[in-house]
C-alpha positions in Angstrom: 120.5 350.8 11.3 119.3 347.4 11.8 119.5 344.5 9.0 117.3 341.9 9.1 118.3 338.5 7.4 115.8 335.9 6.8 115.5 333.0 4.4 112.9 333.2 1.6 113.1 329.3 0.3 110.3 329.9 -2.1 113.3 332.2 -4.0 116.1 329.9 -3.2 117.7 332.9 -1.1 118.1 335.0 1.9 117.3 338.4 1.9 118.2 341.3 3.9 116.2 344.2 4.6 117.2 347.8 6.6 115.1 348.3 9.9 111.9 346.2 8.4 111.3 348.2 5.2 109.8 346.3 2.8 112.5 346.8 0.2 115.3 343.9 -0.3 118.5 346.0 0.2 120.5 342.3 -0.7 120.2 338.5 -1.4 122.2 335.9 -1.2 121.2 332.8 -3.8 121.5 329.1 -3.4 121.0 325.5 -3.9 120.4 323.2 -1.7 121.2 319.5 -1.7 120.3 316.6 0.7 123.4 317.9 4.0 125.1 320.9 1.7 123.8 324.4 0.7 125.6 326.0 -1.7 125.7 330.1 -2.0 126.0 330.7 -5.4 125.5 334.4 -6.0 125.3 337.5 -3.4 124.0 340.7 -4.6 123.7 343.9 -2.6 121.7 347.1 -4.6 124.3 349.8 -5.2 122.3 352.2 -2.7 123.2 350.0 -0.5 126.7 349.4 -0.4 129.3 349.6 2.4 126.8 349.3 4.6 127.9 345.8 5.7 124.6 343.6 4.3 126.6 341.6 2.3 128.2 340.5 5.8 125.6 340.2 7.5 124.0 337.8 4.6 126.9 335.7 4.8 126.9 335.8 8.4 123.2 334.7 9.4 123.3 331.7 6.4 126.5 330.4 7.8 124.6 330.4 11.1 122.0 328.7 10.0 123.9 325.9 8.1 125.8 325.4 10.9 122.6 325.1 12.9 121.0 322.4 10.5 123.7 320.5 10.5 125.1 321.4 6.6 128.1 321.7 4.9 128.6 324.6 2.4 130.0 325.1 -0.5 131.2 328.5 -1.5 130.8 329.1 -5.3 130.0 332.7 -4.8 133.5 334.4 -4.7 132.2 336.6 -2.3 131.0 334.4 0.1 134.9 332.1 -0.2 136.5 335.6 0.6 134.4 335.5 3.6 135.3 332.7 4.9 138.8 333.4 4.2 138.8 336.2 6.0 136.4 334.6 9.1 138.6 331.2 9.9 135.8 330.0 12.8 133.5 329.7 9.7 135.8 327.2 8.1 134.7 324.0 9.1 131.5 324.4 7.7 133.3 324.4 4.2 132.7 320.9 2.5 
């Protein structure tokens, strides 16, 4: 099972798909400001828990913010208990 991550700025969120079907298994919501994007609210459809998309939401957004030079702020719990629980993604909190 492959998840694939990718950013849908017209919606203010990423999305996560299984293995290219068209359905959005997840999302992840934010807001961005001028050198901070801030996740605000990660959902993941109930047929589609445990199956680590939540994860792998954070996990590619972090990536990117990291590659564009942002700080984050975490006011999606979610996303803070991440972090918390991934130290090397730390430094990307503002």
């Amino acid at each position: 099972m492959a998840i694939e991550v990718t950013d849908a700025p017209e919606g203010s969120r990423y999305e996560a798909r299984l293995d290219g079907a068209g359905e959005v298994a997840g999302f992840a919501e934010y807001e961005r400001a001028p050198g901070v994007i801030t996740f605000v609210r990660t959902e993941v459809g109930a047929a589609y828990g445990g199956k680590g998309i939540g994860s792998a939401l954070v996990r590619h957004s972090l990536d990117e913010a990291r590659g564009q030079g942002l700080k984050v702020v975490a006011a999606c719990a979610f996303y803070a208990g991440w972090i918390e629980k991934h130290p090397e993604y730390a430094d990307l909190l503002k």
